[in-house]
DRENKE-469220 format. One record per residue (C-alpha): residue number from 0; x, y, z; residue in one letter. Coordinates in steps of 0.5 Angstrom, whole numbers, plus 500, padded with zeros to 3 digits. Layout:
# residues N
+-----+-----+-----+-----+------+
: pos :  xx :  yy :  zz : code :
+-----+-----+-----+-----+------+
: NUM :   X :   Y :   Z :    a :
...
+-----+-----+-----+-----+------+
END
This chain:
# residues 108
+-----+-----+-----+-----+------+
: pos :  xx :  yy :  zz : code :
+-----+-----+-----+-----+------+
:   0 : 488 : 399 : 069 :    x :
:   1 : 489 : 399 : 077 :    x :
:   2 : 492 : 404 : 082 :    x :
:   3 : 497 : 398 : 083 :    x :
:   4 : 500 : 399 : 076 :    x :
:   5 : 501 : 406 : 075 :    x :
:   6 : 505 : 412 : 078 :    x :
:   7 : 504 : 414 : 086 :    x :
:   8 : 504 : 421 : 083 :    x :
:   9 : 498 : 419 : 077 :    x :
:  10 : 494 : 415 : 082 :    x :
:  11 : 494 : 422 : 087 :    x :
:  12 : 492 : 425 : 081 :    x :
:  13 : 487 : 422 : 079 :    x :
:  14 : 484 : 422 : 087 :    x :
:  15 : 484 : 429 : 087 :    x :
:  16 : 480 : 430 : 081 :    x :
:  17 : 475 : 426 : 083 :    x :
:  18 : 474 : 429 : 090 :    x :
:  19 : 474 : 435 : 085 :    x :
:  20 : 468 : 432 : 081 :    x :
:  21 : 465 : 430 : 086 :    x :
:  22 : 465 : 436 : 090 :    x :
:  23 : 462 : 440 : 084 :    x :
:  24 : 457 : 435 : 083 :    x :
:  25 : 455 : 436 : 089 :    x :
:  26 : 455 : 443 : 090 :    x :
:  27 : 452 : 443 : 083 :    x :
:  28 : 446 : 439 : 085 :    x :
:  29 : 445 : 443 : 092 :    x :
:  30 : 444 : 450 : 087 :    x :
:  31 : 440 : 447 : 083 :    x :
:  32 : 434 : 444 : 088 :    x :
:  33 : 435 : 450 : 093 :    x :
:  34 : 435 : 454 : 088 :    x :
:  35 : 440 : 459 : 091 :    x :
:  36 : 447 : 461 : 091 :    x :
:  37 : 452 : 461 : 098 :    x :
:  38 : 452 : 467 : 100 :    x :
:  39 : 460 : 467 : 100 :    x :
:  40 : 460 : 464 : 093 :    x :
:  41 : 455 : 471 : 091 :    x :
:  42 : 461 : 475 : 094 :    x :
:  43 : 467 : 472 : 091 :    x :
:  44 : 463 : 470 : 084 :    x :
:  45 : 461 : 477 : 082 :    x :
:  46 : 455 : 475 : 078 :    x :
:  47 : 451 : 479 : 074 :    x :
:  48 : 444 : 481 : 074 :    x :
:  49 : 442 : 475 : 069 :    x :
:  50 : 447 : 470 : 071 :    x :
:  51 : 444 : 471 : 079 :    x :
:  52 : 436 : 468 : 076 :    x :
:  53 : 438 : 462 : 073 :    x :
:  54 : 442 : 458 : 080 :    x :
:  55 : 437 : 452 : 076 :    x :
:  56 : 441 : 452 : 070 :    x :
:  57 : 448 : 454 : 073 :    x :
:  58 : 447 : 448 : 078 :    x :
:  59 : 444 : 444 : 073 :    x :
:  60 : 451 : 445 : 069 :    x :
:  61 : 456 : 444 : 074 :    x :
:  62 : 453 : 437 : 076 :    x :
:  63 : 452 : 435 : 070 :    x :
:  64 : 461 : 437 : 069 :    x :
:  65 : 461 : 434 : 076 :    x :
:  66 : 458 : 427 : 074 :    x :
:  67 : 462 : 427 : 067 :    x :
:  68 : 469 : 428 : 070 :    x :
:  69 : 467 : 423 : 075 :    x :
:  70 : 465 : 417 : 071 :    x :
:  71 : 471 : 418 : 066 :    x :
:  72 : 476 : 417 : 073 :    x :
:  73 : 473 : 410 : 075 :    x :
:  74 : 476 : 407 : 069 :    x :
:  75 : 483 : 408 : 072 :    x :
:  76 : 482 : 408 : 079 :    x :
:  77 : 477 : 401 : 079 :    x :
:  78 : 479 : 394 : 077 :    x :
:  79 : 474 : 393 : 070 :    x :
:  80 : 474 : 390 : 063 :    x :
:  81 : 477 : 394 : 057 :    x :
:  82 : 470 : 395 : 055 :    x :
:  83 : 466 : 396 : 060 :    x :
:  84 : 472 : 403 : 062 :    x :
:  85 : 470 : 405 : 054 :    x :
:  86 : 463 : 405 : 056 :    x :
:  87 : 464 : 409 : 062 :    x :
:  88 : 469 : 414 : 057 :    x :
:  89 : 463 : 415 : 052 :    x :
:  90 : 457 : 416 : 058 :    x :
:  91 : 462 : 421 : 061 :    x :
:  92 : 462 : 425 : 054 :    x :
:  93 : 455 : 424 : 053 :    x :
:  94 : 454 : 428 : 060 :    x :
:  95 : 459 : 433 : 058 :    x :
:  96 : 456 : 435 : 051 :    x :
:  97 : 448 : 434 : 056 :    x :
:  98 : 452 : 440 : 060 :    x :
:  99 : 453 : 444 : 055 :    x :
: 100 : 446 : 444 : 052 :    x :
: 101 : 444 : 444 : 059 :    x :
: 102 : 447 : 451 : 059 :    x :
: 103 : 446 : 453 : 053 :    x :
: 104 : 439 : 451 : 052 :    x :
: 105 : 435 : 452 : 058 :    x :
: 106 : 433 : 459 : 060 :    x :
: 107 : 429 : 460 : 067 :    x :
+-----+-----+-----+-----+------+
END
């Protein structure tokens, strides 16, 4: 599947989720080795006292989230074989259910 051969509004679609990922990825690894939350995020989040000391595992989650969503677009937005997309489809659920153990399972 290619950009060329499916719907405008789909392919926009598509575009905008990456965007989201990759700002999610990115926001998340930030957190994560500053270990530090936006100040601006801490005003609109309201965290809870436990929530604020673990930026490490709230970050790690979160780019995890964001690298899962990513790959699982790259299938429909680049050129591949149909093998190679299923690949990237079962990595991206690989990391979807690491982020999940990530933020259950680590304690800082």
């Amino acid at each position: 599947m290619s950009p060329t051969d499916t719907d405008p509004l789909l392919v926009a679609g598509r575009l905008v989720m990456v965007v989201l990922s990759l700002s999610l990825l990115v926001f998340g690894v930030r957190v994560a080795v500053t270990r530090r939350f936006p100040r601006a995020w801490l005003r609109f989040a309201r965290l809870t006292k436990s929530q604020r000391s673990q930026p490490v595992r709230i970050g790690g989650g979160q780019a995890l989230s964001g690298g899962g969503l990513l790959i699982q677009q790259a299938p429909f937005l680049i050129p591949m074989p149909h093998s190679l997309g299923t690949a990237l489809f079962a990595v991206a659920l690989l990391l979807a259910a690491t982020a999940l153990g990530w933020c259950i399972l680590r304690r800082d």
